[in-house]
DSSP file (Angstrom, degrees, kcal/mol; ACC not computed):
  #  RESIDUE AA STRUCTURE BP1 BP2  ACC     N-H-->O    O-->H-N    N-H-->O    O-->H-N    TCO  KAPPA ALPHA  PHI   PSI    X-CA   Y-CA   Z-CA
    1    1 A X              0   0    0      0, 0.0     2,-0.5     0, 0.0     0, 0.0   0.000 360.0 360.0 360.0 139.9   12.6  -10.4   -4.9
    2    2 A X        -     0   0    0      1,-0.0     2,-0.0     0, 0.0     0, 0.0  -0.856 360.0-114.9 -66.5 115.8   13.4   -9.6   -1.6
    3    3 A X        -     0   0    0     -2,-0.5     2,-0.3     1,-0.1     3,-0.1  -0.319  23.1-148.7 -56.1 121.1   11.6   -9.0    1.6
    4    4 A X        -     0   0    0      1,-0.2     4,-0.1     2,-0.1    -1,-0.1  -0.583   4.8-151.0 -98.1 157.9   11.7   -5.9    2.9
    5    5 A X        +     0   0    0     -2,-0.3    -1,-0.2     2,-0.1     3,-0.1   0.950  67.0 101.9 -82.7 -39.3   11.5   -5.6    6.8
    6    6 A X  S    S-     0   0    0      1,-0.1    -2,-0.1    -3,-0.1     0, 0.0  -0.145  83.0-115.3 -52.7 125.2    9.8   -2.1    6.9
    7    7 A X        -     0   0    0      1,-0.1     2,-2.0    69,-0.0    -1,-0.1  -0.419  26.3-114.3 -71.9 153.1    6.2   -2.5    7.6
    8    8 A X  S    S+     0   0    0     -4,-0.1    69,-3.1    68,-0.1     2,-0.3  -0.354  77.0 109.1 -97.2 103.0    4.4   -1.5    4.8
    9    9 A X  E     -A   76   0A   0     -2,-2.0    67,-0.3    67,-0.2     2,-0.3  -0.999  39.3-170.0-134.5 138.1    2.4    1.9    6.5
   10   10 A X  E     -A   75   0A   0     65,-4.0    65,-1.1    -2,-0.3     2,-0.4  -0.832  12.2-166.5-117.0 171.6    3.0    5.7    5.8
   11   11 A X  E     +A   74   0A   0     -2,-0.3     2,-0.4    63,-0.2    63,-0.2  -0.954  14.3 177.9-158.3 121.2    1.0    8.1    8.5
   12   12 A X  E     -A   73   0A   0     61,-1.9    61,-3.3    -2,-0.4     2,-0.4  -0.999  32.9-131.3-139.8 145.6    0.6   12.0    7.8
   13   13 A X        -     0   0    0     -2,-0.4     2,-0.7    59,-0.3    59,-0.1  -0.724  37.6-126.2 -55.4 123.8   -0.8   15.1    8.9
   14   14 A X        -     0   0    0     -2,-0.4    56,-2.4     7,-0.0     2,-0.4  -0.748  12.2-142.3 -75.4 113.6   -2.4   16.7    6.3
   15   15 A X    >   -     0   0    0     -2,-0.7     3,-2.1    54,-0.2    52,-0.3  -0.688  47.3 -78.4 -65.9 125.3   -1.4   20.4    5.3
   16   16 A X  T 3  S+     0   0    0     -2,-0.4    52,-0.2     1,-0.3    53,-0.1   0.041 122.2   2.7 -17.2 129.5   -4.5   22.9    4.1
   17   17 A X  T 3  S+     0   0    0     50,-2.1     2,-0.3     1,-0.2    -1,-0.3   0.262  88.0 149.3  45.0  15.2   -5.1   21.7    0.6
   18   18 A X    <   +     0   0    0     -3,-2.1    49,-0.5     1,-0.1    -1,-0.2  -0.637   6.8 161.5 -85.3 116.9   -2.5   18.7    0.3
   19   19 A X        +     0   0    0     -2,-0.3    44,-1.2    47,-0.1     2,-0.3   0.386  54.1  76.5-114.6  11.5   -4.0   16.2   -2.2
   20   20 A X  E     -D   62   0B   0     42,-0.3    42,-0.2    40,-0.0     2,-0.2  -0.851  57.3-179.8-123.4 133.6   -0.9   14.3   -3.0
   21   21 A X  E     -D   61   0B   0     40,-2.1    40,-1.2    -2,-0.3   -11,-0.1  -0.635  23.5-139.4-160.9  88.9    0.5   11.4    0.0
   22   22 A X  E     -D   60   0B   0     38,-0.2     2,-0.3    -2,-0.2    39,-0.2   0.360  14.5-167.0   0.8 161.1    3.7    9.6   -1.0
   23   23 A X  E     -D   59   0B   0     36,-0.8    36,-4.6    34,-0.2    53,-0.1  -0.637   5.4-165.4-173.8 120.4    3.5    5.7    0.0
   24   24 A X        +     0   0    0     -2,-0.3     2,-0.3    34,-0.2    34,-0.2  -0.252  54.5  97.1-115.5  58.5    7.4    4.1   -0.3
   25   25 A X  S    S-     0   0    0    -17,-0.1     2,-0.4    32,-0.1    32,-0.2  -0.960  80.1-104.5-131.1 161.4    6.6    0.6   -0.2
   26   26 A X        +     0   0    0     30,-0.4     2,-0.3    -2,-0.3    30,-0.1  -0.429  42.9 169.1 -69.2 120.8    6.1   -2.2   -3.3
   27   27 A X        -     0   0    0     -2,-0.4    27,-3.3    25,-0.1    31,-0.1  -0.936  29.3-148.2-133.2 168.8    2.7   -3.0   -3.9
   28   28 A X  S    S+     0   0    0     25,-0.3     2,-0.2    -2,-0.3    24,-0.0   0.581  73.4  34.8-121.7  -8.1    1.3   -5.0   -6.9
   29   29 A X  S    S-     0   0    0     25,-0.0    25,-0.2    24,-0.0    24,-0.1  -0.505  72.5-121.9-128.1 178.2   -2.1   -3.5   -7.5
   30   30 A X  S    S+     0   0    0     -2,-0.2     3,-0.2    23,-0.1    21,-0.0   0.417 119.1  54.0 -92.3 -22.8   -3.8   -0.4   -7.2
   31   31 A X  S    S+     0   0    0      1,-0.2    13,-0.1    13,-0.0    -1,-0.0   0.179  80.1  87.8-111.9  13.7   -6.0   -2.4   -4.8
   32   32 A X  S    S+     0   0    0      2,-0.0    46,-0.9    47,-0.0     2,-0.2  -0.305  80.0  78.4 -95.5  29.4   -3.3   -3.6   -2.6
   33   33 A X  E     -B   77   0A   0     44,-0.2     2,-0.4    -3,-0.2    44,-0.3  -0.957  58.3-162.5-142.7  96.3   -3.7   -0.5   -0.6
   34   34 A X  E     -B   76   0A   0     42,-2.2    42,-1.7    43,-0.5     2,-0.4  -0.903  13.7-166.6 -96.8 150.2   -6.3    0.7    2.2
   35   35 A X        -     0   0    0      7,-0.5     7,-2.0    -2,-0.4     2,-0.2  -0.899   4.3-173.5-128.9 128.7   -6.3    4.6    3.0
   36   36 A X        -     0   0    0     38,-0.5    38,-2.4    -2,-0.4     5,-0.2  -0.798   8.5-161.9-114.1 148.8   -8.2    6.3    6.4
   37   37 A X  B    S-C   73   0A   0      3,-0.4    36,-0.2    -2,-0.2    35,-0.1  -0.738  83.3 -11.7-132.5 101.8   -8.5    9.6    6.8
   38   38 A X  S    S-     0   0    0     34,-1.3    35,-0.1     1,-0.1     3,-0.1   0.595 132.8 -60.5  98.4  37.6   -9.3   10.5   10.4
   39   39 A X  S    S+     0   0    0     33,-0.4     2,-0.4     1,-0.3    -1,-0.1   0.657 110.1 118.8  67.6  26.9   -9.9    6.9   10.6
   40   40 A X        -     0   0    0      1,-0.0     2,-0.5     0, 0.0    -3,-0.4  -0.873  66.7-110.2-109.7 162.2  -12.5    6.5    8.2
   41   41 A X        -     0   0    0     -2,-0.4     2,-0.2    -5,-0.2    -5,-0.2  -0.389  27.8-143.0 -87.4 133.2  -11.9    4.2    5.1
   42   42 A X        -     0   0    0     -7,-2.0    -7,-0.5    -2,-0.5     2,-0.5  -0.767  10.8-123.4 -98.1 154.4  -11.6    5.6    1.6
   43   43 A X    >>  -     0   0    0     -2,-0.2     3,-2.6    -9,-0.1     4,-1.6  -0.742  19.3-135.2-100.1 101.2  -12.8    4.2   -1.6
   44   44 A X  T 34 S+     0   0    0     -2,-0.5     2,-0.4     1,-0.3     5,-0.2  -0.181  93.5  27.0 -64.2 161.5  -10.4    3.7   -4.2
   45   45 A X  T 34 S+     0   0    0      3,-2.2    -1,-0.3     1,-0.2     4,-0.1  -0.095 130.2  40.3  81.0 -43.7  -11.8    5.1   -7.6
   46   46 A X  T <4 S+     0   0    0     -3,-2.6    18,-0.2    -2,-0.4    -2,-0.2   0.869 125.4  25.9-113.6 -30.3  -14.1    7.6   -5.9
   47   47 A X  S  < S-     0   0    0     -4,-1.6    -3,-0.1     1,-0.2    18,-0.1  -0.065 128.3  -1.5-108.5  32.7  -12.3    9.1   -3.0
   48   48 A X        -     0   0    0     -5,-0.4    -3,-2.2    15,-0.1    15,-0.3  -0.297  55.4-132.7 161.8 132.5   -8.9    8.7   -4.3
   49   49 A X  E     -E   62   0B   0     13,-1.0    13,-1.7    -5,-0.2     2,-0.3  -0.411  16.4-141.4 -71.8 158.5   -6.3    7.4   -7.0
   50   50 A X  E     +E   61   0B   0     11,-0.2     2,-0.3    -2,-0.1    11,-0.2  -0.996  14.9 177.8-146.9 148.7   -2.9    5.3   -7.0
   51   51 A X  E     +E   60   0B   0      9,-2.0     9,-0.8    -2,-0.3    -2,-0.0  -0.932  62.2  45.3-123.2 134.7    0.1    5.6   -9.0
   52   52 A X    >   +     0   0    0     -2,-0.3     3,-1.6     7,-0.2     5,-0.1   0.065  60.2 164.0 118.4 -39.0    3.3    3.6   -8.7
   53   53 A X  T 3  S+     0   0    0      1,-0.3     2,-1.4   -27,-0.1   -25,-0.3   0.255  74.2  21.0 -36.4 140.1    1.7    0.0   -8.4
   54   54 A X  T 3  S+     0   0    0    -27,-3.3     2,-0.8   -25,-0.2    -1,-0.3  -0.114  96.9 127.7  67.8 -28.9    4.9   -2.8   -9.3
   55   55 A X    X   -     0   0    0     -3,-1.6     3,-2.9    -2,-1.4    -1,-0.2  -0.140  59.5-151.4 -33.0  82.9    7.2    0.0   -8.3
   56   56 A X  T 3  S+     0   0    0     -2,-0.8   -30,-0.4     1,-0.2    -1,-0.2   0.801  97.0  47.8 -29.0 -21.3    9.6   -1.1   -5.7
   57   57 A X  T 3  S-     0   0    0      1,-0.3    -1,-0.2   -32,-0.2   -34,-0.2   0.041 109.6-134.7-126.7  16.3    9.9    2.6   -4.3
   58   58 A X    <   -     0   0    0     -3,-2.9    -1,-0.3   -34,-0.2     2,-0.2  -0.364  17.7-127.2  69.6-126.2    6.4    2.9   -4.3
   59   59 A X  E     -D   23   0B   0    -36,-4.6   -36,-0.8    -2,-0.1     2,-0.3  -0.925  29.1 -54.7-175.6-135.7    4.3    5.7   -5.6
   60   60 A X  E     -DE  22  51B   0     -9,-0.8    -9,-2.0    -2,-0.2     2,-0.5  -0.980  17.3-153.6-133.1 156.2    1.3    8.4   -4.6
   61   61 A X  E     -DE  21  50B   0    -40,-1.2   -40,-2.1    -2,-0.3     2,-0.3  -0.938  24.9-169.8-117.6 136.5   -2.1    8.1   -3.4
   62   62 A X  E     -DE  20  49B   0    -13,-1.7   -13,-1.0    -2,-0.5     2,-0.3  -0.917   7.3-150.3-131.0 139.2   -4.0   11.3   -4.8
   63   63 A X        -     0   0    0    -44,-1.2   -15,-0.1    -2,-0.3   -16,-0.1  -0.978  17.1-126.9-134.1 139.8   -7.5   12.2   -3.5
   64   64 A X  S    S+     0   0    0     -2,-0.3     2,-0.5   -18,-0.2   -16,-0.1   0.506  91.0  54.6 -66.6 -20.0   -9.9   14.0   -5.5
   65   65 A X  S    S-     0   0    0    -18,-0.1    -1,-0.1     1,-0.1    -2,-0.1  -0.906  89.3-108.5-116.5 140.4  -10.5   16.5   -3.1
   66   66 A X        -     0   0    0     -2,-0.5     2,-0.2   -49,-0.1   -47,-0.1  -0.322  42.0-108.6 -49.3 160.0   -8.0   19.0   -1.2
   67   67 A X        -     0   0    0    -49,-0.5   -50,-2.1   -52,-0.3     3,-0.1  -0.595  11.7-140.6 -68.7 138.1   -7.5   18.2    2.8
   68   68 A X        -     0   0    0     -2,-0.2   -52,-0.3     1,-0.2     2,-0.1   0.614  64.3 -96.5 -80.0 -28.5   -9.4   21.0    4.8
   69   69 A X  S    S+     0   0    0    -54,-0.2    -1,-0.2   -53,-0.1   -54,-0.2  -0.234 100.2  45.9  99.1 159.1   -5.7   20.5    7.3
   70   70 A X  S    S+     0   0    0    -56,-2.4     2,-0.7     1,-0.1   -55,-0.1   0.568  70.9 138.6  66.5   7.9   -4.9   18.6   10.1
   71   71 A X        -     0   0    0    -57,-0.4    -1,-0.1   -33,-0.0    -2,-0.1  -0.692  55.4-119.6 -87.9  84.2   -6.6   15.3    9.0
   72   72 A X        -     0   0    0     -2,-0.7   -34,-1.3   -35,-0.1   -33,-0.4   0.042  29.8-163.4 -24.6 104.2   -4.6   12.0    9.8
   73   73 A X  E     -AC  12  37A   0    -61,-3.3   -61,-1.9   -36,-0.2     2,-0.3  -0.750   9.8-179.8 -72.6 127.0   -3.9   10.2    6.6
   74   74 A X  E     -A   11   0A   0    -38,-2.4   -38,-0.5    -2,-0.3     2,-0.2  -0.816   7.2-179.9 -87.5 178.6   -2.9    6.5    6.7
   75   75 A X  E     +A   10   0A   0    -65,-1.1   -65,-4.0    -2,-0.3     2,-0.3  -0.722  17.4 174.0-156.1 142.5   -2.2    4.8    3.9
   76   76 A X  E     -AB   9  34A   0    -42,-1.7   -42,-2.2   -67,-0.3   -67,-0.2  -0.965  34.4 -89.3 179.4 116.5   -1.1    0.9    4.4
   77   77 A X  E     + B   0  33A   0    -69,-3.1   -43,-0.5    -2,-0.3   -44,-0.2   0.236  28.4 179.2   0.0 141.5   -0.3   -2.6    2.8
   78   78 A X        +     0   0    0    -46,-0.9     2,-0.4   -45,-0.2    -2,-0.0  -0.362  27.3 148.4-170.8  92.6   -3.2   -4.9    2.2
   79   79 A X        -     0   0    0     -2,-0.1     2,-0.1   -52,-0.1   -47,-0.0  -0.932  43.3-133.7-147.8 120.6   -1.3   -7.7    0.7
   80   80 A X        -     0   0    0     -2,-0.4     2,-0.2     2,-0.0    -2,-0.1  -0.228  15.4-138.8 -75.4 168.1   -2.6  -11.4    1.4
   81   81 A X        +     0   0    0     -2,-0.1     2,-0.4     2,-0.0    -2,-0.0  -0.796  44.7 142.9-139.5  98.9    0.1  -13.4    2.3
   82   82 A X        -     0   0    0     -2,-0.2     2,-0.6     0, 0.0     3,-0.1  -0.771  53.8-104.9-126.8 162.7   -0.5  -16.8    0.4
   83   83 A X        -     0   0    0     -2,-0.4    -2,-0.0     1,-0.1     0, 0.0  -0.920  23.8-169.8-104.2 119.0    1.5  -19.2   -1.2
   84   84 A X        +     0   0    0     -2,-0.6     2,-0.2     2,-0.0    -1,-0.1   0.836  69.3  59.3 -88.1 -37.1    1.4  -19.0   -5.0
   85   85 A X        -     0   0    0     -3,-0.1     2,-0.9     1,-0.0    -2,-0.0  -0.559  68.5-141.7 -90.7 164.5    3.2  -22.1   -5.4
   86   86 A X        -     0   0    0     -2,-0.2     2,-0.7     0, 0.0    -2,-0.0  -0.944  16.9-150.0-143.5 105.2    2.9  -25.8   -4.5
   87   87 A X        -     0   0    0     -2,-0.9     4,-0.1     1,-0.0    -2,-0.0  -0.745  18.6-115.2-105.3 145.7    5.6  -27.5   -3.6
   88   88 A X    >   -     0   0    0     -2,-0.7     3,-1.3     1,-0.1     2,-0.3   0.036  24.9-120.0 -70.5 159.4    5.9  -31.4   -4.3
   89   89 A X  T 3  S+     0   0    0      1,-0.3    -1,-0.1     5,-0.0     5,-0.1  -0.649 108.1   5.5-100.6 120.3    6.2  -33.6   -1.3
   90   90 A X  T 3  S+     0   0    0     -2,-0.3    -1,-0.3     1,-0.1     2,-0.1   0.889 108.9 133.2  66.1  21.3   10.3  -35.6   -2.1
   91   91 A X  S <  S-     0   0    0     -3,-1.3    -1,-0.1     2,-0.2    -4,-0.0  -0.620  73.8 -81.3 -96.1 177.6   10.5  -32.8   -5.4
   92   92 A X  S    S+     0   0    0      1,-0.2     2,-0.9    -2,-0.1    -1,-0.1   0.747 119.8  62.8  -9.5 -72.8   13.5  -30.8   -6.0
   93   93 A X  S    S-     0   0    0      2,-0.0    -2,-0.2     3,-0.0    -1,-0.2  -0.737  84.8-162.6 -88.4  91.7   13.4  -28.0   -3.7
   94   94 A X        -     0   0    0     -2,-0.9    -5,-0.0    -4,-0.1    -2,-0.0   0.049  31.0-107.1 -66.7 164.2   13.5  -30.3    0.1
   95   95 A X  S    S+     0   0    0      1,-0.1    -1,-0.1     2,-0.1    -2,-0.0   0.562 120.2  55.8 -20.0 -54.4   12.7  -29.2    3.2
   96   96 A X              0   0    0      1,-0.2    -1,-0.1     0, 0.0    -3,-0.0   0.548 360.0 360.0 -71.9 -32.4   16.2  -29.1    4.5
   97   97 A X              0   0    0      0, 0.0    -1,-0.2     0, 0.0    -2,-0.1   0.438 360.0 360.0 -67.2 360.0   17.1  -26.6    1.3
């Protein structure tokens, strides 16, 4: 898999009744995601759903209730950044590689 350079954040205005808010970056969970709206934090499972999780091209964050308008959406990456593997000290894959 590649690394993509875009950070992964989308930012909208909300239109009068818009429950639907695109997000086009790869995430791996449903819970690999934080959402504000007008900069408070939403609760996935009660103030909103996600589709699209393992999707390279991302997916939608849907909230259970319409936007009144005008409310700043983010929706944002929350992806650890760890190392899943352990590589051996003189194994295979060197330093230098």
């Amino acid at each position: 898999m590649t690394v993509n350079a875009k950070l992964p954040i989308d930012t909208y205005l909300a239109a009068a009744g818009a429950t639907v808010f695109p997000y086009d970056f790869r995430i791996f969970k449903t819970s690999d995601l934080y959402v504000t709206v007008n900069a408070a934090l939403k609760v996935l499972g009660s103030d909103y759903a996600v589709t699209g999780a393992a999707n390279p091209n991302g997916g939608n964050v849907t909230f259970g209730a319409p936007m009144a308008g005008g409310e700043s959406v983010v929706i944002a990456g929350d992806l650890s950044a760890e190392r899943d593997t352990d590589y051996q000290e003189g194994g295979d894959l060197l330093g230098k590689t």
